[in-house]
Every structure is written in structure tokens, then in C-alpha cells.
C-alpha positions as CSV (number, residue, x, y, z in Angstrom):
1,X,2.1,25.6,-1.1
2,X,2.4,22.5,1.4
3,X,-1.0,22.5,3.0
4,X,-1.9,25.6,4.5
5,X,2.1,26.6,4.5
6,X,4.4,28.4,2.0
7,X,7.2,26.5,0.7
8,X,10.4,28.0,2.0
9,X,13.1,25.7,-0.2
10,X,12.5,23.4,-2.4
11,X,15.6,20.8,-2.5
12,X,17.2,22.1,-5.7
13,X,16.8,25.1,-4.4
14,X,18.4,24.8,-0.6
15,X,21.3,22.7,-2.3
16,X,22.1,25.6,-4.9
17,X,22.1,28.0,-2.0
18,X,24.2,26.0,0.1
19,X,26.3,24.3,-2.9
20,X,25.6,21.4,-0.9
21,X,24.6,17.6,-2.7
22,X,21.1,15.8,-2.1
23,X,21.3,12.3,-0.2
24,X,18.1,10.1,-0.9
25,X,15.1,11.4,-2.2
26,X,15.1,14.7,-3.6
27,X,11.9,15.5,-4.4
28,X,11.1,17.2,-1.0
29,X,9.9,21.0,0.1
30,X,10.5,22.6,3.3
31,X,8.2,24.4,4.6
32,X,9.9,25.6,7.4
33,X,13.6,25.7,9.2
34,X,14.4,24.4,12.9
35,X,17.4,23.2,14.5
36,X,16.1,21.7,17.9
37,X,14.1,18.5,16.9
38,X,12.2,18.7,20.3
39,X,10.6,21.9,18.1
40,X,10.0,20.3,14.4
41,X,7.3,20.8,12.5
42,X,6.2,18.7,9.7
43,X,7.4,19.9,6.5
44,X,10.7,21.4,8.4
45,X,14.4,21.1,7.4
46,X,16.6,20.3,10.1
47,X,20.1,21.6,10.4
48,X,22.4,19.7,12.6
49,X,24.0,22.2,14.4
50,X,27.8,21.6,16.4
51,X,27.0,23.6,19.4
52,X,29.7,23.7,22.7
53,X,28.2,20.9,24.5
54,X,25.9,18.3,21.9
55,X,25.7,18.1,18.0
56,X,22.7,18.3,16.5
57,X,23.5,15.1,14.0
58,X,22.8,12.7,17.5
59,X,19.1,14.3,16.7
60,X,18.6,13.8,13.2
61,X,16.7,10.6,13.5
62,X,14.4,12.3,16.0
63,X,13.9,14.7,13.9
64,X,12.9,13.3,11.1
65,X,10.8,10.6,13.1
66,X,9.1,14.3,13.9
67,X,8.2,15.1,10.5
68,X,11.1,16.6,9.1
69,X,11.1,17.2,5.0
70,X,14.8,16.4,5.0
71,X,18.1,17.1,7.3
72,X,21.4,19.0,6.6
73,X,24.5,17.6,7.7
74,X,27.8,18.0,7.2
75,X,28.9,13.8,7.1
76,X,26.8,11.0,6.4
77,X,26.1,9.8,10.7
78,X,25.4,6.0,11.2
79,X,21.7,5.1,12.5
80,X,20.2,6.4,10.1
81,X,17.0,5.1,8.6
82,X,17.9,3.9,4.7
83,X,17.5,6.5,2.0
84,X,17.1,9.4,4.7
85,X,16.3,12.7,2.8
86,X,19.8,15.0,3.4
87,X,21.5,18.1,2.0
88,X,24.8,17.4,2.9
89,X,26.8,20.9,3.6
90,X,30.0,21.0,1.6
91,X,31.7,21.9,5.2
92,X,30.1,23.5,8.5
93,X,26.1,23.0,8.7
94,X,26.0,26.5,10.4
95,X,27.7,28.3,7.6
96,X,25.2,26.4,5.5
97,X,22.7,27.7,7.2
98,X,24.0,31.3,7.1
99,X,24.0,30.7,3.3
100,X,20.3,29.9,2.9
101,X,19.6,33.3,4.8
102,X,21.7,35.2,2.2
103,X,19.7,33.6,-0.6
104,X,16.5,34.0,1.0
105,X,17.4,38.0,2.0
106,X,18.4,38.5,-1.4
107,X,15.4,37.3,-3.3
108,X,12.8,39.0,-0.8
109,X,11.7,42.6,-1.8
110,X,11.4,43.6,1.4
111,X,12.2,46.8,3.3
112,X,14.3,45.8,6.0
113,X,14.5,47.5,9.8
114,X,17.1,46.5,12.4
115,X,16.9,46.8,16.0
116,X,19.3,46.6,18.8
117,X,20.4,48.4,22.1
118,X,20.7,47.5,25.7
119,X,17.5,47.4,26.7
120,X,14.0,47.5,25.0
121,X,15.1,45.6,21.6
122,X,12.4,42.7,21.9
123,X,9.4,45.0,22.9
124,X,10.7,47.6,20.3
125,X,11.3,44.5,17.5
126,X,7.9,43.1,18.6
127,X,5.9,46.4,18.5
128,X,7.2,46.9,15.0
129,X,5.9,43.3,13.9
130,X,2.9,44.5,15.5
131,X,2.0,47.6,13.6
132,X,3.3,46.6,9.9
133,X,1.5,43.6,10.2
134,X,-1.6,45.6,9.9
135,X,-0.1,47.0,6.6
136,X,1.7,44.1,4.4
137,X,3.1,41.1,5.0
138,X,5.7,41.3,7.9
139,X,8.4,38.5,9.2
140,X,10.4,39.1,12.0
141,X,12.8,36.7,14.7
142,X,10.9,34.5,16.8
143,X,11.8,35.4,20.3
144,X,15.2,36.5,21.0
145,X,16.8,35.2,18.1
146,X,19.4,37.8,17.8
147,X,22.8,35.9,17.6
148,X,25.3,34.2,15.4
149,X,22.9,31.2,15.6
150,X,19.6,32.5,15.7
151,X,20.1,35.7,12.7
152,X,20.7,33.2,10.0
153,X,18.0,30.8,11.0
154,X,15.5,33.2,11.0
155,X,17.1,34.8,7.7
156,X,16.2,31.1,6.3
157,X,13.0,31.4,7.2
158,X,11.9,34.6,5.5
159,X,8.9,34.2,3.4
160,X,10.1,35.4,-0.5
161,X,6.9,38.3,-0.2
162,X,7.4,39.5,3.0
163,X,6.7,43.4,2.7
164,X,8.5,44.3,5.9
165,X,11.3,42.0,7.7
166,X,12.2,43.4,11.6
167,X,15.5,42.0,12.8
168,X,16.3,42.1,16.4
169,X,20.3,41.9,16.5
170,X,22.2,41.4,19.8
171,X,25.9,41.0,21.6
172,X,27.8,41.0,23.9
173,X,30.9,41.3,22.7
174,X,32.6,43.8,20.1
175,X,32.8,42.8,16.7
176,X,29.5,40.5,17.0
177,X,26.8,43.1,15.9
178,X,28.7,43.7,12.4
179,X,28.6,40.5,10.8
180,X,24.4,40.3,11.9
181,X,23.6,43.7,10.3
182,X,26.0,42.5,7.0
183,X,23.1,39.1,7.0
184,X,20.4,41.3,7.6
185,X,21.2,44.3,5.5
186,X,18.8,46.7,7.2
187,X,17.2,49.7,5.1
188,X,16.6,51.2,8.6
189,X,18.6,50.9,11.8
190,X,17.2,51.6,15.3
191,X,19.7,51.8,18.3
192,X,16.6,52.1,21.8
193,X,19.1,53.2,24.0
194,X,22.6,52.8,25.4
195,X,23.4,51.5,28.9
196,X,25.3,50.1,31.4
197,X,25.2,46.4,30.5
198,X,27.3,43.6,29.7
199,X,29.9,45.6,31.5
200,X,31.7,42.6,32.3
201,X,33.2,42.4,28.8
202,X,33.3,45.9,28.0
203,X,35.4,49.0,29.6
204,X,32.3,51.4,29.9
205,X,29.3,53.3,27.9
206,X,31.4,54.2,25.5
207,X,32.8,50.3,24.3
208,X,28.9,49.3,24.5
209,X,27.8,52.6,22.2
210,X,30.9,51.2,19.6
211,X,29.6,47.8,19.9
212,X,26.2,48.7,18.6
213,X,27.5,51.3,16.3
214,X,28.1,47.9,14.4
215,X,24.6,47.8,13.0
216,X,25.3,50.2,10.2
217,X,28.0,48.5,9.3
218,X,25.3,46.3,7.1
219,X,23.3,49.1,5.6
220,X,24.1,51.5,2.4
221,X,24.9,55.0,2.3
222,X,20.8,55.3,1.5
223,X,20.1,53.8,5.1
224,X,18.4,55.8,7.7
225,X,19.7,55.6,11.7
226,X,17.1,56.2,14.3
227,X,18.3,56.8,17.1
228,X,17.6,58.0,21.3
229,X,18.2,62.0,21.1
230,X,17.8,62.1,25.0
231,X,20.9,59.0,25.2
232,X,24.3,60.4,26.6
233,X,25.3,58.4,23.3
234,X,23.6,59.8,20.9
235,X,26.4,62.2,19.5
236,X,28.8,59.4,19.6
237,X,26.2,57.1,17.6
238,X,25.5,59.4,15.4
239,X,29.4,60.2,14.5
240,X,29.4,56.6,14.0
241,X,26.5,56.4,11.1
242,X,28.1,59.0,9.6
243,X,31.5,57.2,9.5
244,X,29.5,54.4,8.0
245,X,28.2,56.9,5.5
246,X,24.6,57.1,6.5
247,X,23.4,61.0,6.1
248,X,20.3,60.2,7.3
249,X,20.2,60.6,10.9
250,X,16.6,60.5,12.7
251,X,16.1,61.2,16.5
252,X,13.5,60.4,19.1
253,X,12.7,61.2,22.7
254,X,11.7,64.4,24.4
255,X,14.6,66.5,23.4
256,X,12.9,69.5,21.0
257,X,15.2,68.8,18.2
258,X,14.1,64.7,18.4
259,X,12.1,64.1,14.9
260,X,10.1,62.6,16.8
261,X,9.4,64.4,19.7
262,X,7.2,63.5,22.5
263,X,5.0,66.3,23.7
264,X,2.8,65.4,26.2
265,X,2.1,61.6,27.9
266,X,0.0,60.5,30.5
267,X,0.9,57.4,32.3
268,X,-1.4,55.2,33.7
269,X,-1.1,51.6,35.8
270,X,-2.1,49.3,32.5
271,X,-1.6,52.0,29.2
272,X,-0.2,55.4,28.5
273,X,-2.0,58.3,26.5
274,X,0.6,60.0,24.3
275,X,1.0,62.6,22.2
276,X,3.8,63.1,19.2
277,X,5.4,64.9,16.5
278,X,6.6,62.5,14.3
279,X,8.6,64.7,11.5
280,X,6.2,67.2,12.0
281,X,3.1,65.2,11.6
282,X,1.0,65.4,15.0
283,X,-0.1,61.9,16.0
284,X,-1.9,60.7,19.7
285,X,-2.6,57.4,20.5
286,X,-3.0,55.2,23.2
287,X,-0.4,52.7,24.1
288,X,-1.3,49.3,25.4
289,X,1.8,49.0,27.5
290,X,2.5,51.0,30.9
291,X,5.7,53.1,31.4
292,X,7.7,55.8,30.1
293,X,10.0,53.2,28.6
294,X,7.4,51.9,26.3
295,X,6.1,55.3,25.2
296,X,10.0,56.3,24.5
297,X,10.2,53.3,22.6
298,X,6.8,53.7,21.0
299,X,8.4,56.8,19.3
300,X,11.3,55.0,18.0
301,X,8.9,52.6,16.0
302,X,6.5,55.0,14.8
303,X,9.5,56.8,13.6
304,X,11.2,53.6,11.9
305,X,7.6,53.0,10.3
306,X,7.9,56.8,8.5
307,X,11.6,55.6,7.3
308,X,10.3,52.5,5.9
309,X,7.9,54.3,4.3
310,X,5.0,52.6,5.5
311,X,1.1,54.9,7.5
312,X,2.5,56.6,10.7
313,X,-1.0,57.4,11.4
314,X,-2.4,53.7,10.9
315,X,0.9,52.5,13.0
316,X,-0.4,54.9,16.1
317,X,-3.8,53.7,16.2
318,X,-2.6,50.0,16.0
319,X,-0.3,50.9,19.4
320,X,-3.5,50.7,21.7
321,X,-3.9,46.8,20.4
322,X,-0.2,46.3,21.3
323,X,0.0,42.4,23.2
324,X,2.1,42.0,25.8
325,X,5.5,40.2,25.4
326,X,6.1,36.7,27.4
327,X,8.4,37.5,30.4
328,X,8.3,41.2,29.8
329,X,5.3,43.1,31.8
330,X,2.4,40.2,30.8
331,X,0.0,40.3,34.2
332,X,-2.6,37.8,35.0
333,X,-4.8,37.6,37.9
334,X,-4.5,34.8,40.2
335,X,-7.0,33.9,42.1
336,X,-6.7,32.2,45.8
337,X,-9.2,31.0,48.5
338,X,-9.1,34.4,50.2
339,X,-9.2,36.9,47.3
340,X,-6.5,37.5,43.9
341,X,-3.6,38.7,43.6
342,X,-1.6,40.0,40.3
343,X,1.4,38.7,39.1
344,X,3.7,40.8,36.3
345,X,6.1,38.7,34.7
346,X,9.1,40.6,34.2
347,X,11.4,37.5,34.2
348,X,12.7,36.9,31.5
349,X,15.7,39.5,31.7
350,X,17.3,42.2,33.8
351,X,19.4,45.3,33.6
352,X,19.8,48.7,35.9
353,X,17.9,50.6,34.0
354,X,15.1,48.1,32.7
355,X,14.5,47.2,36.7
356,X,14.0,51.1,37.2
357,X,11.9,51.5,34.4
358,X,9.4,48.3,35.4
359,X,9.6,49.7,39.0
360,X,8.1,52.6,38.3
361,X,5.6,50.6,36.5
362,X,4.8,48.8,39.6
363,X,5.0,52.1,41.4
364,X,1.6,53.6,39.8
365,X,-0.5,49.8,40.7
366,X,-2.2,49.9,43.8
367,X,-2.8,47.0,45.5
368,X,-6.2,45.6,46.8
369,X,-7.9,45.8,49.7
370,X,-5.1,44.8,52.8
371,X,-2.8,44.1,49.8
372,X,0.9,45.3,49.3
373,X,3.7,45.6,46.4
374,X,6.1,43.0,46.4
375,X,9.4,43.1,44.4
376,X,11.1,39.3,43.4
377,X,14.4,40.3,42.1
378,X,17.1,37.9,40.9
379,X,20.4,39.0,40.2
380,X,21.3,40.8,37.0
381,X,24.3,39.4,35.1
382,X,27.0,40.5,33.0
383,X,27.5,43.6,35.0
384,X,31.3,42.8,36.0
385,X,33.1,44.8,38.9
386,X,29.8,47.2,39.1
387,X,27.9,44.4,39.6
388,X,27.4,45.3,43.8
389,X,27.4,48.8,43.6
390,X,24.5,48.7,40.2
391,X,22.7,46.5,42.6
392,X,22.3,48.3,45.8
393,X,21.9,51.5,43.5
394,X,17.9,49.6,43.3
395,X,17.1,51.0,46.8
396,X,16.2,53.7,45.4
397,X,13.3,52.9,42.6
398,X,12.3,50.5,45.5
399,X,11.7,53.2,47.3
400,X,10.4,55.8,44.9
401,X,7.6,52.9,44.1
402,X,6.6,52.4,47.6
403,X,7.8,48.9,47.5
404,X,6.4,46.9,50.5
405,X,8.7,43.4,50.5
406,X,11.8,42.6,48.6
407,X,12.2,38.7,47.9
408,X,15.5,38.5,46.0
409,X,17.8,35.3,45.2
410,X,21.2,35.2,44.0
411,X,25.1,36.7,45.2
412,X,24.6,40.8,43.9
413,X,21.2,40.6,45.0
414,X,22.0,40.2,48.7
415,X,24.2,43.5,48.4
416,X,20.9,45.3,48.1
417,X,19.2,42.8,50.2
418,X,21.3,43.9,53.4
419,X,21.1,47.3,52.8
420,X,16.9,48.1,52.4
421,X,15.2,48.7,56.0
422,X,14.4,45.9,57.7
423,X,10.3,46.1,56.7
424,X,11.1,45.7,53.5
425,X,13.0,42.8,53.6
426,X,10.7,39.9,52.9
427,X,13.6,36.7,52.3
428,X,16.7,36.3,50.3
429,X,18.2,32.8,49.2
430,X,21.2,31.9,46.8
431,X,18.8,30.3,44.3
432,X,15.5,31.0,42.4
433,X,14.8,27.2,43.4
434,X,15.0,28.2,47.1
435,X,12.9,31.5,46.9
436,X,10.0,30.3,45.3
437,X,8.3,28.4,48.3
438,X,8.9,31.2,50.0
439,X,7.0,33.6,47.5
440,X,4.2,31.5,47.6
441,X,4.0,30.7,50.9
442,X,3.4,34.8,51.7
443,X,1.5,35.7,48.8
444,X,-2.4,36.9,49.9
445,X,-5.4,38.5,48.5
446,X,-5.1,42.0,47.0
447,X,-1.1,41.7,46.3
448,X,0.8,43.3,43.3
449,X,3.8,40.9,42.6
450,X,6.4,41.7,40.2
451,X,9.3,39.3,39.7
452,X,12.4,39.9,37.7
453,X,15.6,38.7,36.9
454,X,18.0,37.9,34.5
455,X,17.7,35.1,32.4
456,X,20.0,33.0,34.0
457,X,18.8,34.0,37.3
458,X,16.0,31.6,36.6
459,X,13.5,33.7,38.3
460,X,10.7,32.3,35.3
461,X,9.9,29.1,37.8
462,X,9.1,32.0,40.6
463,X,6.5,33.2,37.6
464,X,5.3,29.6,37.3
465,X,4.5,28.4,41.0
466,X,2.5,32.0,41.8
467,X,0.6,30.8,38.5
468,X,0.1,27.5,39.7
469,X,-1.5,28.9,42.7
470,X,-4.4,29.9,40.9
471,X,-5.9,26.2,40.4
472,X,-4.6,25.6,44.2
473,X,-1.1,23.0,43.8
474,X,2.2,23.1,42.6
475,X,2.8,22.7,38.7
476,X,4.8,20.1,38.7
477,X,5.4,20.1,34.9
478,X,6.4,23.9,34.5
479,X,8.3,23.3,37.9
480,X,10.3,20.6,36.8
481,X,11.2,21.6,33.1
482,X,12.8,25.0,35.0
483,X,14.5,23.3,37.8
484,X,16.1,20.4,36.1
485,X,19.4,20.4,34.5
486,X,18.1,18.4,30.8
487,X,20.8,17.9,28.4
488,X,20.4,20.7,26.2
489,X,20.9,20.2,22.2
490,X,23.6,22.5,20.8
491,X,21.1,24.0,18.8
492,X,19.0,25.4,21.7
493,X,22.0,27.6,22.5
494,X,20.9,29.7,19.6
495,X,17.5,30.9,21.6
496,X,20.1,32.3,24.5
497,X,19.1,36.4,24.0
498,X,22.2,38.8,23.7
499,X,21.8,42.1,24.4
């Protein structure tokens, strides 16, 4: 131990994994693994990443000056201070990295679960965290760490006596998913769903379903699939495990032959009340989270946590202590002169059929006294030449959840925009940056505010100026760290989510 923190890699130890050769002194333990020295922690190693537009050996100094045990690099960089602690990679510091993850996944004991899908892999991957936490030791990505950067960092940061490891893997592109679920090796595989995403790089449903066929391309023939029964994809998923040579193929949804199989829910504004059969074994719970999305979801974990062979029962109960996830549903009361408002952050991404789903969600919140439901909805990306027509196909859910004002930024956004009736039309711009004064400047007492975009819609500094109403001025900090254009370290692109 290193203080209060287990030690992740000793120096011997992260150079025989690598097959990499100690620089200075070599005597050190990390604690920890990071590759953004703006987010070091003492006791870290830092991995100078070559990303598109900076490399990460301009930051080793910072990093170190940060508390870094040591830094791996792949060349010896001038400025550094004299007998610098380095691991120097025997070629590229990424496939270095991605070396210390196979190390560190073989020596852990672990069952492992992977989770993907086009929608509903964080909330899924976090609920999971959630309920075996409760049970054993359980590690799983920070965030969305879910790419070619982001698997093997958080592969080389797996605690040695983990119990249970949850993996969120993500693309979007063929032939990206395979070589994550090869690192990650899941015992368990859970696809949420299959939808119309990322169409820009793929031909249709079908490409997408291949694409995250791709997750059992890491497991062995003793793995176990879950997967959506009530998905148009689910056939074609399921051919695909089998190809792979899984014969264990679970289900979920509201299908009768699901394994598990809803049976009844009730949905309510803030939680659900459902009942299950999850292979056969009646469970009902209460679920933290509002919407049918969450409860359909809810089975797919409870159903991973009987493949993993961990307490479905114990899992249920812990669903009604379920936390919300940052930028996906979290609601806070804000509080102005004349009364409060709430404000759900669904900011921090987008997709057809997640903006239906969190509409409904908004749908069943009534507003206070003289209050109304406001939609702020940035454009969703990736979508290619369905982009206009998935868009204005929003009109309805707006409608169906008695939507009062639509404030919407961005190009495919202004599609829909021009087509809703003109009383529900509250302001569209071409930016976030643009729309937010104009959010807060019609926000009142008794309001239900939603807001969401995709990521690179920006709409998260909408989110923080209706926060910073609540202590009565702008928030200049938040403000400015979302609107600014900082240079970016190359290692930062590995926190960009795929889906």
C-alpha cells in the first residue's frame, strides 16, 4: 500500500509488462494510471500519449511537477528535470499502455461483464458498478472510457482483487469493438439495444447490429450473451454469438420468451416500481431512475448479475439506491427570486431513440404553479443523410409529452424547429453559445427544463448558466471552460465517448 491507495505497478513490474527499460530512479510504485497531467494524482504513472493534435511528452514535466511516481515515454524529450523517473516504451507509449492492461487483466481473478449498444451503455455499465459493488470488490471505466484509448487505460488500472470488472466498450466504426472485447475478455456480454446511430459511417441497422456483434469476438465458447429480445436485432445478434461459439444466449425485455421478462411496471415522474422474472426467479424492486428505458435496462443488469453468478435478489433491492449519472437525467432544483424551477441534465449525448425515451420522461413531470415544460435540444450527430428527417421525426414525442417551448441550437435542429406550431417554438440559434442567454433569460418559477444534445452539440454550458441562476449571476468559470477553444492534450481525446 501507498497511503491509503493500492499499488497498481511497481517499476519492475510495469517494465516487464511493457518490456520497456527504467530511466532514473527505479524504486518507485504507481498507484494509479493517467494520461492528461491536468488530471494526476500523486502516486500516478503518466503515459505520454501521441494523440492527432498534441503529444503528451510536451506534458511530462507537468506531470510530474503534479506528483507523478514516474512517466512512460517512448524517447528520452529535452527539459526534463535530471534523473526523471521513466519507463521508456520499447516503441509506441499507447501499445505500452495496452500492454500493462493485458498484464493487469490476466493476473485479476475477476469475472468480467461487457457492455455496449447504441444507447444506454453508461447507465447500464454504471448500474452494474452499482449493484456488485454491494457484493465484492467491483472496478469499472471511469466515464465513457470506451475506446481504443480509454479500454487499455482503464484495463491498467484494474485493482489485482477486483471480484467483478464492468467494461463499457464503444465505436463507431466496424472493426473497432473486436479488438476492445479481445483486451477485456468478457465472461459476460450485454448488447442494450440496437439503433439508428452513427449512421453516417454505417449503411443501416443491420451494419450497426454487425458492429456490436464484435463484442463476442473477445469471450470463450463458455461466455454468456445477454441480449434485447424485444430489439428487431436480436435474431441477427444472436446468430452472431453463436458464430462466435457462445451457446449461451440470454434475453431480456417484455417478450414472454425474454429470461428475463418484465411483467408488470409502474412509471412514475422520479422512480419506476417493477416487477420481473429473472430465469424464473420472481424479483420486484423499485428503481431509482424514471422511464421505461431504465427499467428495460434494469433487466438487462439484473440478468448479467445471474450470469456472473453473483445475488439477483440483493442486486434488485440495491436498484432503489441507484445515483444518477452526470449529464444523463441528474435534476436539481434551482431556485430564483420568484419561485424554482427544475433543471434535468440530459446533455451529455443524444440519439432518436434516447431523446424519445427522456421525453417521455419529461412527459409524466408536471410543472409548478404557472410553470410549463421546456425542451433545449441541440442537434444529434453522426446520423448522416437521415440526419433531417430523424430530427423532425421529434415532433412527435414533443407532442406526446405536452411540450410547452422548444429552444434548440444547431443545423438538423432547425428542421424540427420550422416544422413544430408556432407556440411551441420558443428560439433557435446556430450555437449552444447563442441559446443559452436566451434559456435563461425565459426561465420562471415552476418550470420543468430538460436540455439535451449531443456531445459535441455543447448543450452542457446551457446546463451550467440555468445552474448558475440559482446563486443569482453567470458562472463565469463553468461558462468559460465550455465556451473556449483550450488546447486540448492528445491524451484527453481518449475521454471522447463512442457509441
Amino acid at each position: 500500500m501507498s497511503g491509503d491507495k493500492t499499488v497498481l505497478w511497481t517499476a519492475d513490474e510495469a517494465a516487464a509488462a511493457t518490456g520497456g527499460r527504467l530511466s532514473g530512479p527505479s524504486a518507485w510504485t504507481a498507484t494509479g494510471v493517467a494520461i492528461d497531467s491536468r488530471k494526476v494524482a500523486t502516486g500516478d504513472l503518466f503515459v505520454a500519449i501521441r494523440g492527432p493534435n498534441f503529444d503528451g511528452h510536451a506534458f511530462i514535466g507537468a506531470a510530474l511537477a503534479a506528483g507523478a511516481a514516474a512517466a512512460m515515454v517512448d524517447h528520452l524529450p529535452d527539459g526534463l528535470p535530471e534523473g526523471a523517473p521513466l519507463l521508456i516504451a520499447p516503441s509506441d507509449t499507447l501499445e505500452s499502455m495496452a500492454a500493462l492492461g493485458v498484464v493487469a487483466r490476466a493476473r485479476c481473478g475477476a469475472r468480467f461483464v461487457g457492455v455496449t449498444g447504441s444507447v444506454g451503455k453508461t447507465g447500464t455499465k454504471e448500474t452494474l458498478r452499482h449493484v456488485l459493488s454491494a457484493q465484492g470488490a467491483t472496478y469499472a471505466n471511469e466515464g465513457s472510457l470506451n475506446n481504443h484509448w480509454g479500454v487499455p487505460l482503464s484495463l491498467a488500472r484494474l485493482p489485482a482483487d477486483s471480484r467483478y470488472g464492468v467494461f463499457e466498450l464503444g465505436m463507431n466504426h466496424a472493426g473497432e469493438l473486436g479488438p476492445l472485447s479481445r483486451q477485456v475478455r468478457p465472461h459476460v456480454a450485454v448488447i442494450t439495444t440496437i439503433e439508428a446511430v452513427h449512421l453516417e459511417f454505417f449503411s443501416g441497422v443491420e451494419a450497426i447490429a454487425d458492429a456490436k456483434a464484435e463484442i463476442f469476438e473477445g469471450m470463450d465458447a463458455g461466455g454468456i450473451a445477454v441480449l434485447n429480445r424485444d430489439n428487431g436485432q436480436y435474431a441477427r445478434l444472436a446468430a452472431a454469438a453463436r458464430r462466435q461459439g457462445l451457446t449461451d444466449i440470454w434475453s431480456f425485455g417484455a417478450h414472454e420468451e425474454a429470461d428475463a421478462r418484465l411483467v408488470d411496471c409502474s412509471l412514475h415522474a422520479t422512480c419506476s416500481a417493477v416487477t420481473a422474472l429473472i430465469r424464473g426467479e420472481r424479483v420486484q424492486y423499485c428503481l431509482s431512475q424514471p422511464g421505461r428505458h431504465w427499467v428495460m435496462n434494469s433487466l438487462a443488469v439484473l440478468l448479467a448479475v445471474k450470469a456472473l453468478g453473483a445475488d439477483v435478489a440483493a442486486a434488485a433491492r440495491s436498484l432503489s439506491s441507484l445515483p444518477p449519472v452526470k449529464g444523463r437525467g441528474t435534476r436539481k432544483r434551482i431556485h430564483l427570486p420568484q419561485g424554482a424551477f427544475t433543471l434535468i441534465d440530459e446533455s451529455y449525448n443524444a440519439s432518436p431513440a434516447a431523446m424519445a425515451a427522456t421525453l417521455e420522461v419529461l412527459g409524466k413531470i408536471d410543472p409548478g404553479a404557472g410553470g410549463r415544460r421546456i425542451a433545449v435540444l441541440g442537434d444529434m450527430r453522426e446520423l448522416g443523410e437521415r440526419a433531417d428527417a430523424l430530427h423532425i421525426g421529434l415532433a412527435e414525442p414533443l407532442r406526446a409529452a405536452h411540450v410547452d417551448a422548444v429552444y434548440a441550437c444547431g443545423p438538423h435542429m432547425k428542421t424540427l424547429f420550422d416544422r413544430l406550431p408556432a407556440a411551441m417554438r420558443g428560439a433557435w440559434t446556430e450555437t449552444s453559445v447563442e441559446l443559452a442567454p436566451l434559456v435563461t433569460g425565459t426561465v420562471k418559477g415552476g418550470d420543468v427544463i430538460m436540455v439535451k444534445g449531443s456531445l459535441g452539440s455543447r448543450t452542457g454550458l446551457i446546463v451550467d448558466a440555468l445552474a448558475a441562476l440559482d446563486s443569482g449571476r453567470e458562472s463565469e468559470d463553468k461558462a468559460a471552460s465550455r465556451t473556449t477553444n483550450q488546447p486540448q492534450e492528445a491524451a484527453q481525446s481518449a475521454q471522447a465517448p463512442r457509441g
